[in-house]
C-alpha positions as CSV (number, residue, x, y, z in Angstrom):
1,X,98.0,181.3,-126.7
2,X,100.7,179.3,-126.6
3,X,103.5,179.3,-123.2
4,X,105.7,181.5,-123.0
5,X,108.6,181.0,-121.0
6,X,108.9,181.2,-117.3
7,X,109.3,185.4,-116.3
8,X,107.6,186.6,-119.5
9,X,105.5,189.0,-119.0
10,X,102.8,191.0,-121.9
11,X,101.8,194.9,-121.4
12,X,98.1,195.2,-121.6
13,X,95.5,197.7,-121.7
14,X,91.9,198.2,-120.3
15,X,89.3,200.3,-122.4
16,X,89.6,203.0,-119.6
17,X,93.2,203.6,-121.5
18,X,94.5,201.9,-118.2
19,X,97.6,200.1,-118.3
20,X,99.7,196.9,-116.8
21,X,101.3,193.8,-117.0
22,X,100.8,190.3,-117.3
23,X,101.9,186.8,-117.2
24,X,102.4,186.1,-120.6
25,X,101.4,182.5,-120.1
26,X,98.3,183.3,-118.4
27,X,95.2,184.4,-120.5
28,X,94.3,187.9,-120.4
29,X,92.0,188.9,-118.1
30,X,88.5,189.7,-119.2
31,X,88.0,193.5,-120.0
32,X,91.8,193.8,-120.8
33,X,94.1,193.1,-124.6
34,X,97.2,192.3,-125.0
35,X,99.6,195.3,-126.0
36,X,102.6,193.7,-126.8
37,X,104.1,190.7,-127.8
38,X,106.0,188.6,-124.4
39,X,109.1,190.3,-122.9
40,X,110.8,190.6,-119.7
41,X,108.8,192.2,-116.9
42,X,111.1,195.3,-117.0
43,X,110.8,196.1,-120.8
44,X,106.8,195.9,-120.6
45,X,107.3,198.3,-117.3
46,X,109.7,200.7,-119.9
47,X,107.1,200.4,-122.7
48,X,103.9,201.4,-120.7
49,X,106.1,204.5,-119.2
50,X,106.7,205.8,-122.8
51,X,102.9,205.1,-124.4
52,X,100.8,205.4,-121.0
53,X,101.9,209.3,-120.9
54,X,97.9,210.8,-119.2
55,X,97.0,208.5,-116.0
56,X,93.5,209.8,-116.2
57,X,90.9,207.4,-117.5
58,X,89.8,207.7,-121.1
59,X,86.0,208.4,-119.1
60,X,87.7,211.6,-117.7
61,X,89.6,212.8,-121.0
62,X,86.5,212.6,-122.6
63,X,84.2,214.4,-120.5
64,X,86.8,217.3,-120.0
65,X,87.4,217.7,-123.9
């Protein structure tokens, strides 16, 4: 991964279906991938709040299918 500039920022996702964002020129953290391509911290915020529509984790969805 190469920097990014200073306040980028990358929406990423857990594989509980959690969300949140991150420092684009940080690595992701272990456990979490990269949803997005680097963007101000207020456009990963918007996107999350349009995809990440059930809060429950994907543990929960599952067992209550």
């Amino acid at each position: 991964m190469t920097r990014s500039d200073p306040g980028q920022w990358i929406s990423v996702q857990n594989n509980e279906g959690r969300w949140s964002v991150w420092p684009a020129e940080l690595p992701v953290p272990a456990g979490w991938r990269a949803m997005s391509a680097a963007a101000s911290r207020e456009a990963c915020l918007a996107e999350i709040e349009t995809r990440w529509t059930d809060p429950r984790p994907n543990s929960l969805k599952e067992a209550t299918s």
